[in-house]
N, C-alpha and C positions, 0 to 999 in steps of 0.2 A: 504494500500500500504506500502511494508518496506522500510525503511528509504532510505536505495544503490538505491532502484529504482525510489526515490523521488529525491536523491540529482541526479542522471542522469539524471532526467528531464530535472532540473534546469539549471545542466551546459549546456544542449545542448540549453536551448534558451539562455543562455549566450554566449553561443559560437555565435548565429546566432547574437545579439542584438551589438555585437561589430563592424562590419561589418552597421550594418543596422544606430546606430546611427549616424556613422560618414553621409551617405547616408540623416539622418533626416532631417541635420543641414540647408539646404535651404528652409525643408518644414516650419520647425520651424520656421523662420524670414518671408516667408508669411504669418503663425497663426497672430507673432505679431504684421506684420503691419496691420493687424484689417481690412482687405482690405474688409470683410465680413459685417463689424457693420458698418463701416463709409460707406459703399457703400446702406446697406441694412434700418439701423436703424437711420441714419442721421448725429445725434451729438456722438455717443460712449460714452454716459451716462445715468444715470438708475436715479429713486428717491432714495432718502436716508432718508426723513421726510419732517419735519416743525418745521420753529420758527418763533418765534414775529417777526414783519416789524419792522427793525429802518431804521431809514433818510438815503437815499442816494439809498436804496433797488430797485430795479426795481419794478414798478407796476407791470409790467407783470409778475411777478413772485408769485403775490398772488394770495393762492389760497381759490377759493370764497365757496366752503363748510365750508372748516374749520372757515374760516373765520365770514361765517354766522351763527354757530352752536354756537361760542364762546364772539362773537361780538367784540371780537378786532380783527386786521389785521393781517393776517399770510402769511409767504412766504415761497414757495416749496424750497427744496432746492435738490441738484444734486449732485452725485457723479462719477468719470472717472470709468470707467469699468475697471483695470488694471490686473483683473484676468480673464481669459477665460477657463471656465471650456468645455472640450472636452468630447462627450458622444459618441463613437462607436455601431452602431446597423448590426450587423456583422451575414451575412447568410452562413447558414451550411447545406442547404438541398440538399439532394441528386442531383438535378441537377447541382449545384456548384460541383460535384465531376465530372463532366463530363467535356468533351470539345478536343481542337483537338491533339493528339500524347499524347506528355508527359507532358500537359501543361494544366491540371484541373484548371479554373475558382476561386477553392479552394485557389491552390496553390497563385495566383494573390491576391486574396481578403486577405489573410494573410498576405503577403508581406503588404499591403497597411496598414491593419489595427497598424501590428508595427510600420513603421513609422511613420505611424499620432498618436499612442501610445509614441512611444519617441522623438517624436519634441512636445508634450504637457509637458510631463517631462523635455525636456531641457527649456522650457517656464516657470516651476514651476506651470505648470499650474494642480488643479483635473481632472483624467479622469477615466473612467467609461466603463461598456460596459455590454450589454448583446447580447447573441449570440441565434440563433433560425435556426430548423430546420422544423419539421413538430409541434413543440411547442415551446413558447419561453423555452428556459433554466437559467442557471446561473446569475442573474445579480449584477455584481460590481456596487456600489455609487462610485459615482466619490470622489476621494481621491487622493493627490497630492504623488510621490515617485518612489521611482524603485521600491518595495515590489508591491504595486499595478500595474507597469507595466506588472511586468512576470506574475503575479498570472493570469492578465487579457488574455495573449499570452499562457499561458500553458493550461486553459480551454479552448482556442480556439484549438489550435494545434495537443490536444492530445484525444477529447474528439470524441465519438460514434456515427455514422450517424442512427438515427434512422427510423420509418416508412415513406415512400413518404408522401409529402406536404410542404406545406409554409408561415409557420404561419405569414406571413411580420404583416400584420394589427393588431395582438396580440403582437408583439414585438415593437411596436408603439407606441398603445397604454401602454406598460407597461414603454416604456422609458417617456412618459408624466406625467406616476404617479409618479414614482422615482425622475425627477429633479424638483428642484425647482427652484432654481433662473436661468435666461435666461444662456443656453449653446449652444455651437457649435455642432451640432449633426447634424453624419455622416454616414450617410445608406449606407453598399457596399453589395448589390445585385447582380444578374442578373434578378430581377425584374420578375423572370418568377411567377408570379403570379395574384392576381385577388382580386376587394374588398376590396384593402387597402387604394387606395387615400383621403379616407375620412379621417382616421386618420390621414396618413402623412398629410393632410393641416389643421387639430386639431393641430399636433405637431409645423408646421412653425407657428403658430397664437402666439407663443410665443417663441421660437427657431431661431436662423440660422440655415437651413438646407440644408445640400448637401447630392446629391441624387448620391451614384457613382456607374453605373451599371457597372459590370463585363461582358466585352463578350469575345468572342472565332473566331476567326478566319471561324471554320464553321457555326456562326451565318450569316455568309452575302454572305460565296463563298462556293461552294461543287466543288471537283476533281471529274473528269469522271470517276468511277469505275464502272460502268454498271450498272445493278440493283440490288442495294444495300439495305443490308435490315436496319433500326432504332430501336432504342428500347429508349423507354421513361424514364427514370433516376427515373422518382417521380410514375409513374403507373406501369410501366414493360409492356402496350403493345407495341407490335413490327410491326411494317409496313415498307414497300419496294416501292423505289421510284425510277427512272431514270434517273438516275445521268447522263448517256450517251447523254439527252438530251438537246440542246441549250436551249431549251425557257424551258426547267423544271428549269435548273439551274438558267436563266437569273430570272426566277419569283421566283425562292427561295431569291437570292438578292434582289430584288426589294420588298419582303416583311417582310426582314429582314430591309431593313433601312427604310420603315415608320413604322416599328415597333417602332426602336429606335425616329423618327421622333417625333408619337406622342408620347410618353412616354418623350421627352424633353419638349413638349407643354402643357402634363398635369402634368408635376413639375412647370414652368414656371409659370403657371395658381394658382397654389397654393403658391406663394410664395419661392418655392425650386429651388436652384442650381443643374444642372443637369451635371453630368459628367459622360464622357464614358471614360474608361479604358480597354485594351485590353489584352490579356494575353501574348501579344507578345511585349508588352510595357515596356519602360521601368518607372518600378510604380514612382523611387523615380523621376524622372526629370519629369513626368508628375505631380505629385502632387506640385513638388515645383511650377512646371509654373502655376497650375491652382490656388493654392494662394496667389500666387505673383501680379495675374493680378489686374491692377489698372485700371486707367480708359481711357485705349485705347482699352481694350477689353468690353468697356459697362458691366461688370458681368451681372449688374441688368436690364438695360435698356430694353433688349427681355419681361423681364417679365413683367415689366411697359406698354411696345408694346401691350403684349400678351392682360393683364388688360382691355387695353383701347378698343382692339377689342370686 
């Protein structure tokens, strides 16, 4: 690529990133009030080692391997989490390029992924991301900076829809090889896939995970336009439905929201935060509220419900 057309890149997410950070700045102070780890993981602290017990130490803080390997007494000791590494797993398959008028599923999941991209920067916090379409693609290690924000929005923005598919469960699994220490990892799909869950609840077994589908308006309602014909974004066949009819449309809603219905159930079930996002939404006041939430919205408690069922 020659240089004019790299530095044009640049500037255009710059241009858009000016705009968008100001927009970040509520999502950012949900990240840091930790609303995720103290709600999900209890205390908002990790191990850091062991040393020798002296007087005064809690008992309960010995810990009895070491202790019995070595045969003097040894206590865990803890450290605050003060950094919260963010890990974007962000879909680009062809059905994301679909959805209703002029308002591609894309377009939404991008918006969302900058923000949650520069409320981690204004955090100082590493973030990361890899992006998949019908393969995972490109993946950034989480590294703190603006240099790794754009780099991570420019392969998003700019880059080639290739064959139908949806690699989610391969791009899952490769964000579980890539991080290591516990991150905030945040899946923005439209979930139209299959064969993933088992990974995604691999990746929550040591992650926070938010699960934020993308939908579209003609996910849950269709206009009467008589018999209409469809075409499938990820296969290309085309089929023709009756849209002029009441109970065709009423049972197209109806089975668009238990779609979404269970697909809240089997995040829930797994340990993941489940968020819908609409293309008609607006991304930045939906993500601030949905990190912001403390505990008048239970985050956690459906999934605890879910558990115990």
């Amino acid at each position: 690529m020659k240089k004019n057309e790299t530095d044009a890149r640049v500037v255009s997410i710059a241009e858009r990133a000016r705009g968008l950070r100001l927009v970040s700045v509520k999502v950012s102070e949900g990240m840091r009030m930790g609303s995720f780890r103290s709600c999900f993981r209890g205390q908002g602290i990790e191990f850091d080692g062991v040393r020798e017990y002296e007087r005064g130490d809690d008992v309960r803080s010995i810990d009895r391997n070491v202790t019995a390997r070595s045969g003097r007494p040894f206590v865990r000791m803890y450290r605050e989490e003060r950094e919260l590494t963010v890990f974007l797993v962000v879909d680009d398959s062809r059905s994301m390029r679909a959805g209703s008028g002029d308002s591609p599923r894309r377009n939404t999941a991008l918006e969302a992924a900058a923000l949650l991209a520069f409320a981690a920067e204004r955090n100082a916090s590493p973030v990361g991301s890899v992006v998949f379409d019908s393969a995972p693609g490109k993946s950034f290690p989480p590294r703190a900076g603006r240099d790794r924000v754009l780099a991570i929005l420019s392969d998003l923005e700019h880059r080639e829809s290739r064959a139908g598919g949806t690699a989610l469960a391969g791009a899952l699994a490769g964000a579980a090889r890539v991080l290591g220490s516990r991150a905030l990892v945040i899946v923005i799909s439209d979930f139209r896939s299959t064969g993933y869950e088992t990974a995604l609840g691999i990746l929550s077994r040591k992650h926070d995970v938010v699960a934020c589908r993308i939908v579209s308006p003609v996910d849950l309602s269709l206009p009467d336009v008589g018999y209409a014909a469809f075409k499938d974004p990820e296969t290309g066949e085309r089929e023709s439905f009756p849209t002029a009819s009441p109970a065709f449309r009423a049972r197209w809603e109806r089975e668009g929201r238990e779609a979404i219905h269970h697909w809240e159930r089997a995040c829930l079930r797994r340990g993941v935060a489940p968020f819908v996002l609409s293309t008609e939404d607006d991304a930045g006041v939906e993500l601030a509220r949905f990190f912001s939430a403390r505990g008048e919205r239970a985050l956690w408690s459906p999934a605890r419900d879910e558990v115990a069922r």
